[in-house]
C-alpha positions in Angstrom: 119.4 74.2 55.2 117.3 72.1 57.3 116.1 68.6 56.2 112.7 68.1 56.1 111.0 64.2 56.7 107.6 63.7 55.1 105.6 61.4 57.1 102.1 60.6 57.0 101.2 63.2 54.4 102.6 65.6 56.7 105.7 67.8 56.2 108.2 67.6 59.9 111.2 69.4 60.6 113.6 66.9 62.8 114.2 68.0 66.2 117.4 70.3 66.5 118.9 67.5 68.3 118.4 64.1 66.0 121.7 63.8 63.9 120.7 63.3 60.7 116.9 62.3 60.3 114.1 62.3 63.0 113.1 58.9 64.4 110.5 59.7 66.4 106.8 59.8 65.1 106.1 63.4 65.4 103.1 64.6 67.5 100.0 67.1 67.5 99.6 68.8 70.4 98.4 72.5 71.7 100.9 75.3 72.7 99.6 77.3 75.2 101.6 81.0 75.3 101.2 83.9 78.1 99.1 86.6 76.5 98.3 84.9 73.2 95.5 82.5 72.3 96.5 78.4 71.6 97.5 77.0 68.7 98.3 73.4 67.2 101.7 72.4 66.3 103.8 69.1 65.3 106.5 68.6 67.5 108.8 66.2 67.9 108.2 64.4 71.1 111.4 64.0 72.2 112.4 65.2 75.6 114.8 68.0 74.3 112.0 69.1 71.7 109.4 69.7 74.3 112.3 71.1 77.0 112.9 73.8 74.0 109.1 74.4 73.4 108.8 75.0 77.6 111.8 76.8 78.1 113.5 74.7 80.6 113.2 70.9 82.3 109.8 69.3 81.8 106.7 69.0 84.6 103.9 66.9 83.7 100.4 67.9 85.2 97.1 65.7 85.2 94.6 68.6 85.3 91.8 66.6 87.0 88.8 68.5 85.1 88.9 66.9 82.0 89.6 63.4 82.0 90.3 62.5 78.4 93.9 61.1 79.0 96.1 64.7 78.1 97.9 66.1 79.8 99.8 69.9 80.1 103.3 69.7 80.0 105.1 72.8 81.1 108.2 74.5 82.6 108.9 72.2 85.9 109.2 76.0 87.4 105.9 77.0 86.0 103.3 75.3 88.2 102.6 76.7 91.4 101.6 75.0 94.3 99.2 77.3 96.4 98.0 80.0 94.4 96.1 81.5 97.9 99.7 82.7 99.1 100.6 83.6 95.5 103.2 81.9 94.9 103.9 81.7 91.3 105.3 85.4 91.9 109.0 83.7 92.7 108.2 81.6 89.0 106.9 84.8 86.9 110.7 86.7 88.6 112.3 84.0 87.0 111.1 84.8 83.7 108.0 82.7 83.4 105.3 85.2 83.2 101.8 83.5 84.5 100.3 82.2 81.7 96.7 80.5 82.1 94.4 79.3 85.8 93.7 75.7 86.1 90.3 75.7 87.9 87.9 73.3 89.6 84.7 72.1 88.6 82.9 75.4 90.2 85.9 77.5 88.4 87.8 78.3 91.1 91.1 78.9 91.0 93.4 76.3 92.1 96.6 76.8 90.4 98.0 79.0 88.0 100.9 77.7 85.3 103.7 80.4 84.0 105.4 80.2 81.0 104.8 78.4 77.5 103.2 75.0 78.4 101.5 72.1 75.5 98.7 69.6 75.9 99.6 66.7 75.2 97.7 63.1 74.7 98.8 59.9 76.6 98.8 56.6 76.0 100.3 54.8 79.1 103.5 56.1 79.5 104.2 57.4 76.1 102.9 61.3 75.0 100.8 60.7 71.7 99.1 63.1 69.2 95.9 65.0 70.9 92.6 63.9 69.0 90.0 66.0 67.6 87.7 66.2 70.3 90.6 66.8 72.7 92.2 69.5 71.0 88.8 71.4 70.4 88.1 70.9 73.9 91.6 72.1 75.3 91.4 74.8 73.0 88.2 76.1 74.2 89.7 76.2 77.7 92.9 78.0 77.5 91.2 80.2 74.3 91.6 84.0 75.8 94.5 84.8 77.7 94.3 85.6 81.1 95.6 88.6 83.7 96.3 87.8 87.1 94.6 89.8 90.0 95.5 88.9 93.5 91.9 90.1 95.3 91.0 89.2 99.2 93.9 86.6 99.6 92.8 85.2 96.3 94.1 85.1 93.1 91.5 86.2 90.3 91.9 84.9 86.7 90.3 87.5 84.1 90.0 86.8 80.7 91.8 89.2 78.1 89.4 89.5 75.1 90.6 92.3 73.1 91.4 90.8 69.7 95.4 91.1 70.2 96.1 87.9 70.9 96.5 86.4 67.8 96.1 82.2 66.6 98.2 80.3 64.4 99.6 77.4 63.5 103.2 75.8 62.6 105.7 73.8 63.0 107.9 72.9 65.7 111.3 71.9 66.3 
């Protein structure tokens, strides 16, 4: 049976890799999964926690857009660098189907990440809890999942909208 730590009011299962009890201060984030919508989570923000939740070693992207000090963590094989010569293909063959477009201020594609990825907050070095306003903002972003199109030596992001990507919540290892 798995022990369960109460801390601040909230119920946290200890990361599968803490020996007996959890000491780290467990975090809010958003998870971010191909073909479903986000959803919030407490995690345990230890590196093994959030290499379980991305399916591999960890790659920290600063997104440019919003500047509200998150950040997306994801698969360090799930960010592709030039999306014009596609190639997040080799990533998505590897098991890391593409997931969601990061886009510029005139929503143009720039990069595309595969795989399961979180927002995070950041304060300094240290990943911290997202706030309010970050996590409805984040949210909004990433809210419909997206399909891929590769269209006149560009990739096209379209929006899936069809009600079967469902939103939830829970807790994370």
């Amino acid at each position: 049976m798995e022990k369960k730590l109460a801390t601040k009011k909230r119920l946290f299962a200890p990361c599968s890799h803490c020996v007996n009890e959890c000491t780290h201060q467990p975090i809010q984030v958003l998870i971010v999964k191909p073909h479903l919508r986000p959803y919030g989570a407490t995690i345990c923000p230890s590196l093994r926690s959030m290499q379980d939740i991305v399916g591999g070693y960890i790659q920290v992207v600063h997104d440019g857009l919003l500047k509200d000090d998150a950040v997306i963590v994801c698969n360090e094989e799930g960010k592709s660098a030039c999306v014009e010569r596609m190639d997040f293909i080799p990533a998505a063959m590897r098991g890391l189907p593409a997931n969601r477009a990061l886009r510029d201020s005139r929503s143009k594609v720039q990069d595309v990440i595969c795989g399961t990825f979180m927002v995070v907050g950041t304060a300094g070095e240290d990943f911290t809890s997202l706030t309010p306003q970050q996590f409805a903002d984040w949210k909004d972003r990433f809210l419909y999942p997206e399909r891929f199109i590769y269209f006149n030596g560009k990739i096209v992001a379209v929006p899936v909208a069809d009600g079967s990507a469902e939103t939830g919540d829970e807790k994370h290892e």
